[in-house]
Every structure is written in C-alpha cells, then in structure tokens.
N, C-alpha and C positions, 0 to 999 in steps of 0.2 A: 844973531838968531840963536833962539834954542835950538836941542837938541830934543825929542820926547822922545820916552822911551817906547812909547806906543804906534810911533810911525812904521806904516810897511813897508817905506826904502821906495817909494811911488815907479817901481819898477825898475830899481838900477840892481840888478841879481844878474846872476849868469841865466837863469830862467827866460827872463824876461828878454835880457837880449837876444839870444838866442831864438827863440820863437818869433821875434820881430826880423831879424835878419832871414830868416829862413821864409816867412811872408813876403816879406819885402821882392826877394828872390821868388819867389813862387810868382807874386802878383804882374813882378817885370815879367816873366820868360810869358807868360799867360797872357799878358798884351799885347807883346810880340808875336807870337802865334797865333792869337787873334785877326791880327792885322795881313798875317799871311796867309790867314784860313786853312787854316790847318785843326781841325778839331779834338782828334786824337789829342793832341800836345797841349789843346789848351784844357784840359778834361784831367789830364795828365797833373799838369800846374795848378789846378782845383785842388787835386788829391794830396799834392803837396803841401799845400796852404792848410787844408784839415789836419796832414799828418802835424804840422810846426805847433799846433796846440797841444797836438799828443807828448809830443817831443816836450813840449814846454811843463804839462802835467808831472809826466812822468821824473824832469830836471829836479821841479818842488819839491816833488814827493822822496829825493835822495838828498835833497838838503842842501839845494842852489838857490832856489826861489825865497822870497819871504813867508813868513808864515802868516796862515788865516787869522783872521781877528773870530776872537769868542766871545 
C-alpha cells in the first residue's frame, strides 16, 4: 500500500484518541447511572461526553490532531 500525502491519518492523532476515550468513559459511567437511576450523574456523564469534543477541538487546534483538508 501507498502512502498519500493527503490522507488525514483516519483518526490515529493524540486528538482523536483522546476525545474517544473520554466518550467512551462518559457513555459507560452514563449507563451505569442510568440503570441506577440516578439522574444528576447521568446528565453529569452527558456533560462530559460534550466536553470530550471540546477537549478534542481544542487537542487540534495546539497540533495533536490532523489537519483540515482545504
């Protein structure tokens, strides 16, 4: 297989993991707490799930993620 130069690395960045690890972890604990009924915590583990895109934004934008196509 080639290499192109114009692939964006289909998500293997410190960005990308990251922001999926931190989902991942949000979407378990949020199940969990689901299942216990506990709402606070599952609302909680929502908030966290949003913040992991921020988290993941902000990783790009200092030069962990791959970069946008133009």
């Amino acid at each position: 297989m080639s290499h192109d130069a114009n692939d964006p690395g289909h998500g293997h960045t410190i960005a990308a993991w990251t922001t999926t690890a931190i989902m991942i972890v949000a979407f378990t604990i949020g199940t969990i707490f689901f299942f216990l009924d506990n709402a606070p915590l599952v609302w909680a583990s929502a908030g966290l799930a949003v913040l992991s895109v921020v988290v993941g934004y902000v990783l790009r934008l200092m030069g962990y993620g791959s970069k946008p196509k133009v």
